[in-house]
Backbone as CSV, one residue per row, in Angstrom:
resi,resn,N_x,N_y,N_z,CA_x,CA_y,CA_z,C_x,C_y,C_z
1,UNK,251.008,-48.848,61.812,250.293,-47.990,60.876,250.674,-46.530,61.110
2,UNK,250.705,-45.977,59.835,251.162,-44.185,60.034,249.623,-43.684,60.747
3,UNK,249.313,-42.407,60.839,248.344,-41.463,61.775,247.762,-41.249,60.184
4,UNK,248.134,-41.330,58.965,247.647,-41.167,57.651,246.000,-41.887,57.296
5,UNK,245.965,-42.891,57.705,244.369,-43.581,57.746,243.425,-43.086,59.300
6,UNK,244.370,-42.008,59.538,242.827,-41.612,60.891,241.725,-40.384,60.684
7,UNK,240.907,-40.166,61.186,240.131,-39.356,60.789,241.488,-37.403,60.517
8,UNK,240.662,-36.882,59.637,241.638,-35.957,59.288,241.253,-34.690,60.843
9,UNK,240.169,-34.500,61.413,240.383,-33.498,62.843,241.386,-34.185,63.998
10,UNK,241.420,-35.565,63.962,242.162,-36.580,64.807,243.426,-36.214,64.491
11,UNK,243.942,-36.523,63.156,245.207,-36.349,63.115,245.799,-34.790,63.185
12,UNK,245.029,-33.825,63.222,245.304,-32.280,63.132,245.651,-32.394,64.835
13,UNK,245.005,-32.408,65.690,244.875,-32.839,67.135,246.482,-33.120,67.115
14,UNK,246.616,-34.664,66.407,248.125,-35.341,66.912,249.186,-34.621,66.575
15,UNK,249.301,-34.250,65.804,250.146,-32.924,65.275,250.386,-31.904,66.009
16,UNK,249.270,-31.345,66.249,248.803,-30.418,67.206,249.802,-30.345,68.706
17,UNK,249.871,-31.890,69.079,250.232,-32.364,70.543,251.804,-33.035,70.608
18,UNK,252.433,-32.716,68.934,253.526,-33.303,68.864,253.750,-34.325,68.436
19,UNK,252.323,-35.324,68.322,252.908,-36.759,67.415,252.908,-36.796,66.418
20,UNK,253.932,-37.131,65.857,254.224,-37.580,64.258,253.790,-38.540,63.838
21,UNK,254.242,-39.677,64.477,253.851,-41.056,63.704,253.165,-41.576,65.441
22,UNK,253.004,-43.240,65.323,252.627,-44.114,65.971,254.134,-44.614,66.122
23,UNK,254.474,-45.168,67.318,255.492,-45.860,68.044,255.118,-47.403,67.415
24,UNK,256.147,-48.298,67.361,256.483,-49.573,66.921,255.153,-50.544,67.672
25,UNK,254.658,-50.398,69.376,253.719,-50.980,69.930,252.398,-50.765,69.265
26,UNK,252.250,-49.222,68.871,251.305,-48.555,68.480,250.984,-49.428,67.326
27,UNK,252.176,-49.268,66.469,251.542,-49.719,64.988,251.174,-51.341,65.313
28,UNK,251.482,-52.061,65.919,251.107,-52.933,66.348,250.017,-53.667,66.725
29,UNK,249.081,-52.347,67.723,247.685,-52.533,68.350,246.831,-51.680,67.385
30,UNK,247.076,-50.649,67.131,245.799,-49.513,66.239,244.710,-50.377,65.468
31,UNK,245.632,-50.826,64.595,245.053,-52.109,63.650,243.949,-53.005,64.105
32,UNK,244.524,-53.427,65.418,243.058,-54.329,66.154,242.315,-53.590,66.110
33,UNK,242.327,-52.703,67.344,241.752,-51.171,67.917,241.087,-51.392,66.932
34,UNK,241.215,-50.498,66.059,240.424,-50.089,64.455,239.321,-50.757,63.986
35,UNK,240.017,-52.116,64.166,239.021,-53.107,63.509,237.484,-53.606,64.275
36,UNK,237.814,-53.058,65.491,236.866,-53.652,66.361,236.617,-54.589,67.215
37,UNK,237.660,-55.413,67.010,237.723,-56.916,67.813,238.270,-56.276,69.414
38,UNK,237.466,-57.379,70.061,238.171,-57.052,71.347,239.232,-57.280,71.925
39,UNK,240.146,-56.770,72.755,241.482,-57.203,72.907,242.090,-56.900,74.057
40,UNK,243.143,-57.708,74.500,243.722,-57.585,75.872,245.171,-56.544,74.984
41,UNK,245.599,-55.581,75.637,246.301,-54.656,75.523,247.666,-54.786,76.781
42,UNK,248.636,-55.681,76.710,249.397,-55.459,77.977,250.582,-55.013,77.161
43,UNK,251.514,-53.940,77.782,252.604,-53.667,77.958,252.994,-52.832,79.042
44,UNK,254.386,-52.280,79.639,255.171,-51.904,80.486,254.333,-50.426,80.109
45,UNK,254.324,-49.556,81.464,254.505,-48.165,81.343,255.237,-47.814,80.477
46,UNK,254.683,-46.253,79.678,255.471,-45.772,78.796,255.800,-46.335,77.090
47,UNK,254.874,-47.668,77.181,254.528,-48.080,75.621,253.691,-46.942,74.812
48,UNK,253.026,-46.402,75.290,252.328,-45.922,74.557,250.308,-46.591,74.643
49,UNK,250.429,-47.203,75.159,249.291,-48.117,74.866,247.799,-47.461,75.075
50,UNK,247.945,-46.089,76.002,246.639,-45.563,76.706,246.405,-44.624,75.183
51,UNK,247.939,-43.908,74.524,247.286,-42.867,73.833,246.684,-44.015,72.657
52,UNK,246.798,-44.936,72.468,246.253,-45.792,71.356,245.095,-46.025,71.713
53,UNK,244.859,-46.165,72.820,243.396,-46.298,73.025,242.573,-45.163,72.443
54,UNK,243.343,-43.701,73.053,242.271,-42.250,72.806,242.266,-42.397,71.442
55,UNK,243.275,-42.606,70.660,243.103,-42.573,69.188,242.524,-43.353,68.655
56,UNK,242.125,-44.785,68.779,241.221,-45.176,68.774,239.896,-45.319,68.946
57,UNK,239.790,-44.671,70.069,238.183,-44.197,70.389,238.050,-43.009,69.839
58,UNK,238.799,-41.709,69.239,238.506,-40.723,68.629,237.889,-41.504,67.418
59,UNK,238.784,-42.304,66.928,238.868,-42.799,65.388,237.309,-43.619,65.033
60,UNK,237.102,-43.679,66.546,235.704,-44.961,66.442,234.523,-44.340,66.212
61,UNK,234.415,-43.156,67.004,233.473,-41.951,66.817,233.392,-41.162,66.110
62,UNK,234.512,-41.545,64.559,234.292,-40.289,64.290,234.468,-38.552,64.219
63,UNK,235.376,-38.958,65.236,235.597,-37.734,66.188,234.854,-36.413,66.004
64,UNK,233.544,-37.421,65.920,232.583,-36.140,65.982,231.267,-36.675,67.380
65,UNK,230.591,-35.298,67.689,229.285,-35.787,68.739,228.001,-36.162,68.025
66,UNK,227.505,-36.995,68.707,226.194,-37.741,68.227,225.298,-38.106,69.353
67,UNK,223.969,-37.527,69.336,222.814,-37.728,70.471,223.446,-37.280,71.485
68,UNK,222.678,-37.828,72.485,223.065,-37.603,74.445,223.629,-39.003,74.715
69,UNK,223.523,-40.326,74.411,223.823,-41.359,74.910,225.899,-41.371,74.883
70,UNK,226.278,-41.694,75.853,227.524,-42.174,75.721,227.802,-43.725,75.045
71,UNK,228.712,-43.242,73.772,229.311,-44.296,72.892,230.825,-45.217,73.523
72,UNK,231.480,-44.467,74.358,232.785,-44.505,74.690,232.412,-44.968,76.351
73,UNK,232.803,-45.925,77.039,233.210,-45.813,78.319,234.212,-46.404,78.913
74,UNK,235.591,-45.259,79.243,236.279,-46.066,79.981,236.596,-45.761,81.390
75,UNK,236.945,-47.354,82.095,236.749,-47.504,83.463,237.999,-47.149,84.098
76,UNK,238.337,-46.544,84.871,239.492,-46.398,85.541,239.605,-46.578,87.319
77,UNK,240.825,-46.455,87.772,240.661,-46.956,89.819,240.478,-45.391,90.119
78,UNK,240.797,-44.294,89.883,240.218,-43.613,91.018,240.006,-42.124,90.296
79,UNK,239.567,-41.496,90.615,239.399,-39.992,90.723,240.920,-39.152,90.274
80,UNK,241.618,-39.398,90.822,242.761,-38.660,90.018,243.045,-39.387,88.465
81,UNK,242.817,-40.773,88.171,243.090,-41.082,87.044,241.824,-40.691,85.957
82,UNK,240.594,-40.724,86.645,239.783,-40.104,86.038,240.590,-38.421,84.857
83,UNK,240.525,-37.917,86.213,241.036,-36.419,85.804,242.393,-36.394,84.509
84,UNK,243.301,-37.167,85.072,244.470,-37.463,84.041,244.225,-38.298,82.869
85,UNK,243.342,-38.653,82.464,243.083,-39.693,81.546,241.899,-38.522,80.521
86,UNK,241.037,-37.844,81.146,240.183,-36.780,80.902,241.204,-35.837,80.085
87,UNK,241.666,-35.493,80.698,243.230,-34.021,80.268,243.734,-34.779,78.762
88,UNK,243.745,-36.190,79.093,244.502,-36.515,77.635,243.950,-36.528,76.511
89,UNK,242.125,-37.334,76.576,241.282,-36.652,75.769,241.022,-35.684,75.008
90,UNK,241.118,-34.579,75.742,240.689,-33.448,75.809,241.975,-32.584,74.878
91,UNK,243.106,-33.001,74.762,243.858,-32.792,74.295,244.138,-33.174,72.913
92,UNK,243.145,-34.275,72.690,243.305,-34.921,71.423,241.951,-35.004,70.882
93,UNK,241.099,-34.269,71.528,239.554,-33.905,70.806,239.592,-32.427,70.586
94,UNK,240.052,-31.630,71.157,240.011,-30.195,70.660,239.944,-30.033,69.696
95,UNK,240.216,-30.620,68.590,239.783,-29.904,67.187,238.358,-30.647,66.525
96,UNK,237.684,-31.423,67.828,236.067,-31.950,67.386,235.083,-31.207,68.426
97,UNK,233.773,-31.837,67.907,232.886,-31.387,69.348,232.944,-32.594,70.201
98,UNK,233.166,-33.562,70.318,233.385,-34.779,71.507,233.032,-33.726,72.567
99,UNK,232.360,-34.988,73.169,231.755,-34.385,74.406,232.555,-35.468,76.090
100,UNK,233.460,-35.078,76.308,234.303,-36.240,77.409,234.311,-35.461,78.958
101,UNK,233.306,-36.734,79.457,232.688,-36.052,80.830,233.476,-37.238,81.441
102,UNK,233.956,-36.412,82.998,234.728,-37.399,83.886,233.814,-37.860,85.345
103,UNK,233.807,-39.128,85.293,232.803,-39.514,86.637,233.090,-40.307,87.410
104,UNK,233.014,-39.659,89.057,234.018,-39.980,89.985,232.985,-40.006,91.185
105,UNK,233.581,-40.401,92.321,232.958,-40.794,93.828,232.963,-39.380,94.163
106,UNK,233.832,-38.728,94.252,233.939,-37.461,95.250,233.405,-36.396,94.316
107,UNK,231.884,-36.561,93.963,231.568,-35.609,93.585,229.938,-36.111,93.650
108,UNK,229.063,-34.686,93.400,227.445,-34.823,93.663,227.029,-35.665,92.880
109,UNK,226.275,-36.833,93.153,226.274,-37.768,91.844,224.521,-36.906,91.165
110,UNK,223.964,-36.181,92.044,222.743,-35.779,90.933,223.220,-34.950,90.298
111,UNK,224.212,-33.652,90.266,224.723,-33.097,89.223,225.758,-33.868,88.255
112,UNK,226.287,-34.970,88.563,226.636,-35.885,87.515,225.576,-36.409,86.650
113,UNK,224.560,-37.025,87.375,223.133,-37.467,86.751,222.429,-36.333,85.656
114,UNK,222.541,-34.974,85.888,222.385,-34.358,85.312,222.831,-33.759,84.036
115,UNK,224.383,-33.435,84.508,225.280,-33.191,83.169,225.346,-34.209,82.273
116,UNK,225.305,-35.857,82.638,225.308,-36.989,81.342,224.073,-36.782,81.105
117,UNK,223.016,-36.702,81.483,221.568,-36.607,80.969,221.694,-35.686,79.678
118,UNK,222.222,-34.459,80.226,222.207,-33.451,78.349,223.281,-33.769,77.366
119,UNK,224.029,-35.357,77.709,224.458,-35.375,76.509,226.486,-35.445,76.732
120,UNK,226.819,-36.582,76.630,228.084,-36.947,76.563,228.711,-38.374,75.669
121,UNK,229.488,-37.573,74.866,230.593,-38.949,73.723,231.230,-40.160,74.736
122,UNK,232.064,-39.634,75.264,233.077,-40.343,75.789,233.055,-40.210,77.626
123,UNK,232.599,-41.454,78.418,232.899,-41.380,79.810,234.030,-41.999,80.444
124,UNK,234.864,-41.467,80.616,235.750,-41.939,81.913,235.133,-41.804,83.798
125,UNK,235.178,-43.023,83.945,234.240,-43.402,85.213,235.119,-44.532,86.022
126,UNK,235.153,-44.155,87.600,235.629,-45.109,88.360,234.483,-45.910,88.335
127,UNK,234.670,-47.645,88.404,233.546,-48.562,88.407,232.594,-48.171,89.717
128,UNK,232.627,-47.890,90.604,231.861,-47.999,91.820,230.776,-46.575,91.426
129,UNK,231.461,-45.578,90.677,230.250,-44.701,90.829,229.617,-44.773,89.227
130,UNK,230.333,-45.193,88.456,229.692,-45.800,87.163,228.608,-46.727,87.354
131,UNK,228.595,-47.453,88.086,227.759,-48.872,88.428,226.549,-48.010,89.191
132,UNK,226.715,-47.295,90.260,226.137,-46.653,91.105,224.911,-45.523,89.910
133,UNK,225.510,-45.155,89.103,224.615,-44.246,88.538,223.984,-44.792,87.402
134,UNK,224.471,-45.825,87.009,223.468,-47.029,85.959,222.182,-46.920,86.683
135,UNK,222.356,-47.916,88.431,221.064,-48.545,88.934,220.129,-47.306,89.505
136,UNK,220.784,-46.073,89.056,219.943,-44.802,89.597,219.263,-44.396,88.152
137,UNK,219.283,-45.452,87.129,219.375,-45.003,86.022,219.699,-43.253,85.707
138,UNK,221.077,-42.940,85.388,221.691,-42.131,85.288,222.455,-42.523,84.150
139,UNK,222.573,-43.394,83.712,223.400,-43.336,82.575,222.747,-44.031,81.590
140,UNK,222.594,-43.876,80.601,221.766,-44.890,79.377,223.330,-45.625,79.108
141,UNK,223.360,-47.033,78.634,224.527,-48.157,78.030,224.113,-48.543,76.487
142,UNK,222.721,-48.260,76.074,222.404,-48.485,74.867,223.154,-48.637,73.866
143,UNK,223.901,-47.256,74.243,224.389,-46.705,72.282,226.167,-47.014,72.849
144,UNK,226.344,-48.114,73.643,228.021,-48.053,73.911,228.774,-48.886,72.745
145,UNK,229.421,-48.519,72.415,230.606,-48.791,71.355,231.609,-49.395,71.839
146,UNK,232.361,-48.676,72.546,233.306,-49.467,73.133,233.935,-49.398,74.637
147,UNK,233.786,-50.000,75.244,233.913,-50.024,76.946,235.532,-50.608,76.770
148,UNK,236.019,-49.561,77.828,237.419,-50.214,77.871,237.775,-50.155,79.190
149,UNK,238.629,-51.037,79.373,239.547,-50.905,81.229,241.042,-50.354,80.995
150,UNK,241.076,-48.451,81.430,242.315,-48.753,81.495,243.341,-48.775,82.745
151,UNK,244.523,-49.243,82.314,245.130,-49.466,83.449,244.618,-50.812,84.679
152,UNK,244.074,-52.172,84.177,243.396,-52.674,84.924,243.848,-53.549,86.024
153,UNK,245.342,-53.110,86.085,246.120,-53.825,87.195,245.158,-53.896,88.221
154,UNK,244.549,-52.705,88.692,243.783,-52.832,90.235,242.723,-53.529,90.732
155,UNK,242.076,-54.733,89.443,240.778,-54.990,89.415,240.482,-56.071,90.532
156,UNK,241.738,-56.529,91.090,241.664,-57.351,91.984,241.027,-56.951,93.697
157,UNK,241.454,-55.576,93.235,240.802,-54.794,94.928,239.261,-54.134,94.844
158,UNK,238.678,-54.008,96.165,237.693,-53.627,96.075,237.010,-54.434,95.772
159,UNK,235.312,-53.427,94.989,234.509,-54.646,94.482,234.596,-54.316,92.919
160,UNK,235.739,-53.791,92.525,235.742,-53.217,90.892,235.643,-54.341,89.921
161,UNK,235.661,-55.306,90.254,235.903,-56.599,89.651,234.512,-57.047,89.159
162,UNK,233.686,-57.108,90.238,232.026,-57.372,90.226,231.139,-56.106,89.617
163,UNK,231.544,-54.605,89.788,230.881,-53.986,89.381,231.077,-53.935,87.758
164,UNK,232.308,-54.203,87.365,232.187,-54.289,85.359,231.625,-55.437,85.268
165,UNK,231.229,-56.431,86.002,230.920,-57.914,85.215,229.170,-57.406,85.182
166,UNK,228.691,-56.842,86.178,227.358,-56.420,86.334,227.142,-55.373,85.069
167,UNK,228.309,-54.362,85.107,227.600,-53.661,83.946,227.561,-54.201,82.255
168,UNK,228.530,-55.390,82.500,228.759,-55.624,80.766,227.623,-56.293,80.768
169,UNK,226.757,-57.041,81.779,225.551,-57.686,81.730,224.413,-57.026,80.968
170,UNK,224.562,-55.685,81.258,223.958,-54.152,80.629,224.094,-53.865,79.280
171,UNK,225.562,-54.323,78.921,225.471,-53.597,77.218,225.175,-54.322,76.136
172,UNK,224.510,-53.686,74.822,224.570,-54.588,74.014,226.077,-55.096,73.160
173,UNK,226.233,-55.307,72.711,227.230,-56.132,71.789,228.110,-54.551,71.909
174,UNK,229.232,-54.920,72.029,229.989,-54.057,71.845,231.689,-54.067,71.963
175,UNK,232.426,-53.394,71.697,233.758,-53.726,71.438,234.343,-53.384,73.008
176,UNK,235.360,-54.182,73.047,235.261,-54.353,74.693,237.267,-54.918,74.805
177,UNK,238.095,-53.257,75.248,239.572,-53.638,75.482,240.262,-53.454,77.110
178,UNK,240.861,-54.223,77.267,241.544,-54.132,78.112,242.948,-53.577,78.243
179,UNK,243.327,-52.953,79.224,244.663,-52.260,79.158,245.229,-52.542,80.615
180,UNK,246.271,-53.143,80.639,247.047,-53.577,81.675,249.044,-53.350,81.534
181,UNK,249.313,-53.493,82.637,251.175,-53.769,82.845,250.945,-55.037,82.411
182,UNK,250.453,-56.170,82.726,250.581,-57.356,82.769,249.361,-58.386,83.336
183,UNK,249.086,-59.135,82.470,248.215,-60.225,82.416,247.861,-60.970,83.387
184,UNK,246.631,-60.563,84.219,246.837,-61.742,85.615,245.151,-62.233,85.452
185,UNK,245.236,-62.895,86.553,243.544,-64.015,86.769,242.895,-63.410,86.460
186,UNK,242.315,-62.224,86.833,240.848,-61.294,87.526,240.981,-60.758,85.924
187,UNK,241.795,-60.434,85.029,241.268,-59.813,83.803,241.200,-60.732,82.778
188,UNK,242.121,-62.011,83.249,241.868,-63.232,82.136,240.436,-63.857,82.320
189,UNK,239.694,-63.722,83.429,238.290,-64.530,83.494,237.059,-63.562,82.907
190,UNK,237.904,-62.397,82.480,236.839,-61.704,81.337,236.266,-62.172,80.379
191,UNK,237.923,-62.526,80.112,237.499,-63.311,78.309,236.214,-64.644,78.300
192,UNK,236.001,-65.094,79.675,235.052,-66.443,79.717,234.018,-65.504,79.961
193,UNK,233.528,-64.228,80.489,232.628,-63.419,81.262,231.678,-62.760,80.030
194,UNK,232.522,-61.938,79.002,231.987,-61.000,78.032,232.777,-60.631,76.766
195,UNK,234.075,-61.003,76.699,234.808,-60.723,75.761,234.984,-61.775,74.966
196,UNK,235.247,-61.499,73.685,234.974,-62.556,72.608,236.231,-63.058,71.811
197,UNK,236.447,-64.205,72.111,237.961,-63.963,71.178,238.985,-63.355,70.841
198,UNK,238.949,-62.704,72.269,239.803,-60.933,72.472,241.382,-61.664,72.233
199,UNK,241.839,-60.596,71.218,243.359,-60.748,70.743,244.026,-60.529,71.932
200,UNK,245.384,-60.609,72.239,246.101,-60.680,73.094,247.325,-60.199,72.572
201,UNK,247.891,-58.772,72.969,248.582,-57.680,72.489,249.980,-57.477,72.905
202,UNK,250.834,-57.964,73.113,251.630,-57.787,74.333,252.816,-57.362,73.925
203,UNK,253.478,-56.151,74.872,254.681,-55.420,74.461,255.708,-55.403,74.894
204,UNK,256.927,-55.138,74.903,258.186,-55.435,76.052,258.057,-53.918,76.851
């Protein structure tokens, strides 16, 4: 699909950042994305697959802000991907009010508790302190739209594996993607866990 059916501040943004069109993978996945269905997202570094996500979740919202509850949450392994995944956002919401707060271990979790309290669109959150500030009730899951994993190669380490199965226990109905290099156990036993008939996306 061309960037022609996305919201018109979205596509000013892509322009903005140098993209013209959608890449061959892109036009490929948007379409799901778009539609709402949930979906496993695998291809190689450098497909393109993460900015399809942001454009997608711009595209889902609206790319406008609404209430304090976060609509958007995606999960990432650590604190620097937090930050780099945040930067890309942020790059492709500048021409909305989106509100994209980044939430991480190495930081005060009551001034985290605080800043989502007045109000955030889109969270990027490592699972351990995402999970952690649910049961502190710190985060409302109510109004979530779409929870995504990106990059979910790592889900096998740690306890990141158990802390998304606990929180999807939390949300209501909602659109729910995965983003990986490649397809293994720990993200295929999603689809039996919370995901629904999730398409299966896959790129060279």
């Amino acid at each position: 699909m061309s960037f022609k059916k996305l919201h018109p501040l979205l596509k000013a943004s892509l322009s903005e950042a140098g993209f013209e069109t959608s890449n061959p993978f892109q036009k490929k996945v948007l379409p799901t994305l778009k539609g709402g269905a949930d979906a496993y997202v695998i291809a190689p570094q450098g497909s393109g697959k993460t900015t399809a996500l942001i454009i997608a979740t711009i595209h889902k919202l609206k790319a406008a802000a609404f209430e304090d509850s976060p609509r958007a949450i995606i999960v990432v392994k650590n604190k620097t991907d937090v930050l780099a995944l945040k930067e890309e956002f942020e790059r492709l919401t500048k021409n909305t009010d989106l509100r994209v707060y980044g939430l991480y271990d190495e930081y005060d979790i009551e001034k985290q508790k605080e800043e989502v309290y007045y109000g955030q669109d889109i969270i990027i959150a490592t699972p351990s302190r995402l999970s952690k500030l649910y049961f502190l009730n710190g985060v409302h899951l109510g109004q979530v739209q779409l929870f995504a994993i990106e990059d979910a190669d790592y889900l096998g380490r740690n306890n990141a594996y158990n802390h998304i199965l606990r929180l999807s226990e939390s949300l209501d109905k909602c659109q729910y993607v995965i983003i990986a290099d490649e397809m293994h156990t720990k993200i295929k036993n999603y689809q039996n866990a919370f995901m629904n008939n999730a398409h299966v996306i896959k790129g060279k």
